[in-house]
N, C-alpha and C positions, 0 to 999 in steps of 0.2 A: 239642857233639860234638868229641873229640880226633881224629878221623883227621888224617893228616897231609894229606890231600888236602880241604880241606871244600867249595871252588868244585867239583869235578868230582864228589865225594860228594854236595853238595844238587840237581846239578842231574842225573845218575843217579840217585837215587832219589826225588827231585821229581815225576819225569817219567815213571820207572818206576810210584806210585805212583797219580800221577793217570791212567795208563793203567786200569791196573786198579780203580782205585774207578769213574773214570769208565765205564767200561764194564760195571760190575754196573750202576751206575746205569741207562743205559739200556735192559740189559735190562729191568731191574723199571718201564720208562716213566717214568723219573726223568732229570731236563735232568742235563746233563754234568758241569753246574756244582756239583751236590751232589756228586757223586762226586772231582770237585778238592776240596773244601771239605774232604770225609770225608780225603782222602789228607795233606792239611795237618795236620789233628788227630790221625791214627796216627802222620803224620812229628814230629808237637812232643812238646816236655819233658814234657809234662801226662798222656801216656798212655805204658803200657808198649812196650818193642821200641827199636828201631833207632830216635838221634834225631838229626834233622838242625842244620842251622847256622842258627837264625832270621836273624843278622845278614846273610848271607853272602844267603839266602831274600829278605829284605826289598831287599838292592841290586837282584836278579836281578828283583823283582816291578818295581822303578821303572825298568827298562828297559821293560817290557813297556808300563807306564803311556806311556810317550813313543816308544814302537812305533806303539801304540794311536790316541796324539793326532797325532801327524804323520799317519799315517792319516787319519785325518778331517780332519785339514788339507788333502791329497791333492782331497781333493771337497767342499771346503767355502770358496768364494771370498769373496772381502768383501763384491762385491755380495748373494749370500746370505746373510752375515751380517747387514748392515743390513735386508733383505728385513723379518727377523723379527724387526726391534726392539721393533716396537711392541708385541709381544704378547712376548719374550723378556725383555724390558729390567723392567716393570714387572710381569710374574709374577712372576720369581726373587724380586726383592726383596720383593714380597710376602707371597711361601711364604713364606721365609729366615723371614719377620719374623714369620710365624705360626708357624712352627715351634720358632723360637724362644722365644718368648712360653710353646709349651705344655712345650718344655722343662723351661724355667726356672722356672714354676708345680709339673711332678712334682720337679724339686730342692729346689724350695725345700719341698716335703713332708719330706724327708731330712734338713733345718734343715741345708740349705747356705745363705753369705750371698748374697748379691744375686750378686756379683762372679761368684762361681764358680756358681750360678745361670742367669747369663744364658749362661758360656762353654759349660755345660752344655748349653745349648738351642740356640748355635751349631753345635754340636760334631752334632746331630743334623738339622740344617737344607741339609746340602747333601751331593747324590745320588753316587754314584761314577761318571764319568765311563767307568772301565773294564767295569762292569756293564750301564749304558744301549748303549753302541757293539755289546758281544756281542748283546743283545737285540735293538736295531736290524738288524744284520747277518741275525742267525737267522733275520729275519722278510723281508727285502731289504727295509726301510723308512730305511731313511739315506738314500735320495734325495725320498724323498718329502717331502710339505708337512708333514706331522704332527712328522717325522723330524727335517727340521729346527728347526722349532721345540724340539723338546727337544734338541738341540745343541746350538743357541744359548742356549736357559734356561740349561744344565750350562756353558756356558763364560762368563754374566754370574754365575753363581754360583760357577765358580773365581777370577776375576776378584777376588767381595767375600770370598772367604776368603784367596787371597793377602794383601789389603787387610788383613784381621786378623792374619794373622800377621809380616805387617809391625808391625802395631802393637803386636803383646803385649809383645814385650821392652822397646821403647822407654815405654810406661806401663806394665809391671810396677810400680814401683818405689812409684807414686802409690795402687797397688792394693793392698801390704802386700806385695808379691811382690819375685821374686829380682830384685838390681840389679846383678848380676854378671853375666859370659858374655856372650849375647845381647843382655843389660838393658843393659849398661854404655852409661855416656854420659859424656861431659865436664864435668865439674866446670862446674855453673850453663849447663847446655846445656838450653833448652827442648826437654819432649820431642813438644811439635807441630813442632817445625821437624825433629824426627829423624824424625817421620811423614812430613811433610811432602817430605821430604827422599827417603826412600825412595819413596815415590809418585810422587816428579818421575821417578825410575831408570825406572820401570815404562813412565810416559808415554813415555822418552825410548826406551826399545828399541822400544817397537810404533813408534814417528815412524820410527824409524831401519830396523827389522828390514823390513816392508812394501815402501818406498820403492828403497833396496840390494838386499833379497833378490829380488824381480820383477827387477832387471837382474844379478846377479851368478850368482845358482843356474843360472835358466836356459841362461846361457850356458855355464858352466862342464858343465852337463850335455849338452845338446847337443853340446858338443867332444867329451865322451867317448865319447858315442854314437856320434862318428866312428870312433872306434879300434875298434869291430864284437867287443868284451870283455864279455862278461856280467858275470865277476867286476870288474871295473873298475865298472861301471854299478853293481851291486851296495854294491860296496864305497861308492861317492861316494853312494850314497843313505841307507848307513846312517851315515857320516860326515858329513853333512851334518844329517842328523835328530839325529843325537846330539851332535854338535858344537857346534850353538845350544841344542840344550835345556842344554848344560854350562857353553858361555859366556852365556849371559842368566841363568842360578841364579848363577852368579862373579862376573859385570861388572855386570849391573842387579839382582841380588834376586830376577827371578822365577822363579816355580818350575817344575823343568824341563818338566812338563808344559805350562803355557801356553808355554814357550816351542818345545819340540817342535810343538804346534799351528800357530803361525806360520809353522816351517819349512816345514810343507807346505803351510801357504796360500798363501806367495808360490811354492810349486814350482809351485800348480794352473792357473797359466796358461801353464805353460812346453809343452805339449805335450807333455812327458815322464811329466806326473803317472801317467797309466794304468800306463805303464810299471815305474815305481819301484813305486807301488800293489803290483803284482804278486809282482814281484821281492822287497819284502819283507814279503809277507803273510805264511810259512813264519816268520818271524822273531815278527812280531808274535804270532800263532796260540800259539809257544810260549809267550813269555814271558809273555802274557797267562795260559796255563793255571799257571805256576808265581808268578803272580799271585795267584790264587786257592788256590793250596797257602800261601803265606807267610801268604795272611791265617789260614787254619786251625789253621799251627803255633803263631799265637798266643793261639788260644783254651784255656781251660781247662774242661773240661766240670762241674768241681766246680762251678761257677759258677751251676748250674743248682738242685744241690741247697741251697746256703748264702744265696742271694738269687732266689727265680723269681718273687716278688714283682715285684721293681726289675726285672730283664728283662722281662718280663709287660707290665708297663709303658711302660716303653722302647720294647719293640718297636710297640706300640701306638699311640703316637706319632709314629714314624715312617713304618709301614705302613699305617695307618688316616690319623690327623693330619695329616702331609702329604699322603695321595691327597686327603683331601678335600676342603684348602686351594687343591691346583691344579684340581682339580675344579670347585671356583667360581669361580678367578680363569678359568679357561679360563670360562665360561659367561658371567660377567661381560664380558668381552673378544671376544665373541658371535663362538666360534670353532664350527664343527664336531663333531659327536658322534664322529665317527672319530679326529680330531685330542684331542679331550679327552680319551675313553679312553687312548689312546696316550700321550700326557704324564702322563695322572695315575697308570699302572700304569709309568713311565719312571722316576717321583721317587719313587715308594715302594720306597723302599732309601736304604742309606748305606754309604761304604768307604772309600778311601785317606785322603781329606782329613782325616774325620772322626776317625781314629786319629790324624791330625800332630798336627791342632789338641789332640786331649785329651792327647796327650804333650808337645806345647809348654807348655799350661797345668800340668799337672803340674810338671813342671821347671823352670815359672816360680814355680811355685806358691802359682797361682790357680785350680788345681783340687784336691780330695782325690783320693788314689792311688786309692781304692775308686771312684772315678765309671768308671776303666779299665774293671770286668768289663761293667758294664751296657752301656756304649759297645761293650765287644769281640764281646760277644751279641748286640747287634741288629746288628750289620756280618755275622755271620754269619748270623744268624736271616734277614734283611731279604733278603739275597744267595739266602741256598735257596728263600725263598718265593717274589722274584719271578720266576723264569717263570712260573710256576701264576698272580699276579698280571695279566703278560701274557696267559697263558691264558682267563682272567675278562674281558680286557679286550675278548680279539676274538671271546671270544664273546657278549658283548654288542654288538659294532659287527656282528655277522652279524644276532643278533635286531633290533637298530633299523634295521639295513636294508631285510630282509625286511619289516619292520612298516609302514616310510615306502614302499616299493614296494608293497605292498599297497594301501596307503591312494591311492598315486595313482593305479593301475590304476582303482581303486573310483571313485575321481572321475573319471576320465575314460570310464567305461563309463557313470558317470552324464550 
């Protein structure tokens, strides 16, 4: 897009269009989220009309992502993170690792080698955080037991893909891949101590960020509170969420969304959490929607006609392959039929992460460029279908409901 204005161009007709796709949506009883999706795809290069600024789209989407996770930081404290370690901690990695697995099984169908193979299966193994939290919300289950738990899943599994793209660059090099950029390292520098290295970063902000922010945020916000300024409150809450999520990506390597999550974990004890909550849901709400416009400017619908094959597939993988994997690790982990469904209609999807990592490998290149369309269609594909996924899921926890209340009436009439 040439206009001279492109920041105020993509997000007027971002927001213009998800208005209106969105809302045919609903008429025709279609979740909202297809009609953003639809608005991203009118708004991109790949269809006729008015085209917006993908670059300018994709900053505006990673606001919303650390909108979204300070959000859930807001009501999400440490004691409730450890709550659900036990069932959080050793799912993810499990999924991850089966998802992975059937990944890199259809790539290597495509006589891709191992390498780009397995990045391929990564690349489809971990859920969109921004996709699970609307779902959650839609339903008001973010406070609940199920709720969390897939919280917690989505954040031990941003966690292992941070963990990977820490590591791409620094072993590109050993992989056949780019040793420039990213890759570069210092003449005879092991690239386990540059892992190593980075991962110390990671350790050292959660030591740091927890410990300081539980005494610094809260106070700093409760002063403010005193001054009886909306816009003051306002303003220090969105400068605080976005401030750590920009200094822990600069100073430690993480990525802004785990580290927006922190900020509002250490806010959640400050008393103020409800408040800020509030105050910048109207924030969140948008950017989250022009979230979901960025990802559709980059789909290309040729995609469907040139390979529906390799999508077909793809998407199969992750909407089927993944439900089913959490499906049995929840069963395994002799959780609840409520809490199962819930988790296992949570992870079937994939989105922001899933795009990094395949454009990190790419430009490492340790992926082929053509693994993009298949990746960009199930991120889209994955995103419209699960509410209907959700849909299937509660109406299965109504039917095992009704069925376990039945059966106990029955027994105790007997």
């Amino acid at each position: 897009m040439d206009a001279p204005h492109p920041l105020i161009t993509t997000i007027g007709l971002g927001l213009l269009y998800a208005l209106v796709c969105g809302t045919l949506a609903a008429l025709a009883r279609l979740p909202p989220i297809v009609g953003y999706l639809l608005a991203g795809i009118l708004l991109g290069p790949h269809t006729p009309g008015v085209v917006g600024d993908p670059r300018t789209a994709q900053e505006l989407a990673e606001l919303g992502v650390i909108l979204l996770m300070f959000g859930v930081g807001l009501h999400f404290s440490p004691a409730e993170l450890l709550s659900v370690r036990r069932v959080a901690l050793p799912g993810a990695v499990t999924q991850m690792a089966v998802a992975t697995a059937l990944g890199a099984l259809l790539a290597r169908q495509w006589d891709y080698s191992w390498v780009e193979a397995l990045l391929f299966g990564v690349s489809l193994s971990v859920a969109s955080t921004v996709v699970l939290l609307r779902a959650l919300a839609e339903r008001d289950a973010t406070g609940t037991p199920a709720g969390r738990i897939a919280v917690g899943w989505l954040v031990v599994e941003d966690l292992a893909v941070l963990l990977v793209l820490v590591m791409l660059p620094a072993l590109a090099g050993l992989f056949g891949g780019a040793t420039s950029g990213l890759a570069a390292r210092m003449p005879g520098e092991n690239p386990l101590v540059t892992v190593a290295i980075a991962f110390g970063k990671v350790v050292l902000f959660i030591a740091l960020a927890v410990p300081l922010g539980r005494r610094v945020i809260p106070w700093a916000l409760v002063m403010i509170a005193h001054l009886r300024s909306r816009e003051l409150f306002t303003l220090a809450t969105l400068a605080f969420s976005i401030g750590i999520a920009f200094a822990a990506a600069k100073i430690f390597g993480v990525s802004f969304a785990l580290g927006a999550f922190f900020a509002g974990m250490v806010m959640h004890g400050s008393g103020m959490a409800a408040r800020a909550a509030e105050q910048s849901l109207p924030f969140r709400d948008a950017f989250a929607v022009l979230f979901f416009v960025s990802v559709g400017m980059l789909f290309d619908p040729a995609v469907l006609v040139h390979r529906p094959g390799a999508v077909l597939a793809t998407l199969a993988v992750v909407v089927l392959g993944k439900a089913l994997a959490a499906a049995t690790i929840m069963l395994i982990l002799r959780q609840g039929f409520a809490a199962t469904a819930t988790v296992t209609a949570a992870l079937a999807q994939i989105g922001e992460f899933s795009l990094v990592l395949a454009e990190q490998g790419i430009g490492l290149g340790l992926l082929p460029a053509e693994a993009r369309d298949p990746i960009l269609a199930t991120v889209v594909g994955s995103i419209a279908l699960n509410p209907g996924v959700f849909w299937l899921s509660r109406r299965a926890i109504g039917a095992w409901e009704t069925r376990t209340g039945a059966s106990e009436k029955a027994g105790s009439a007997a």
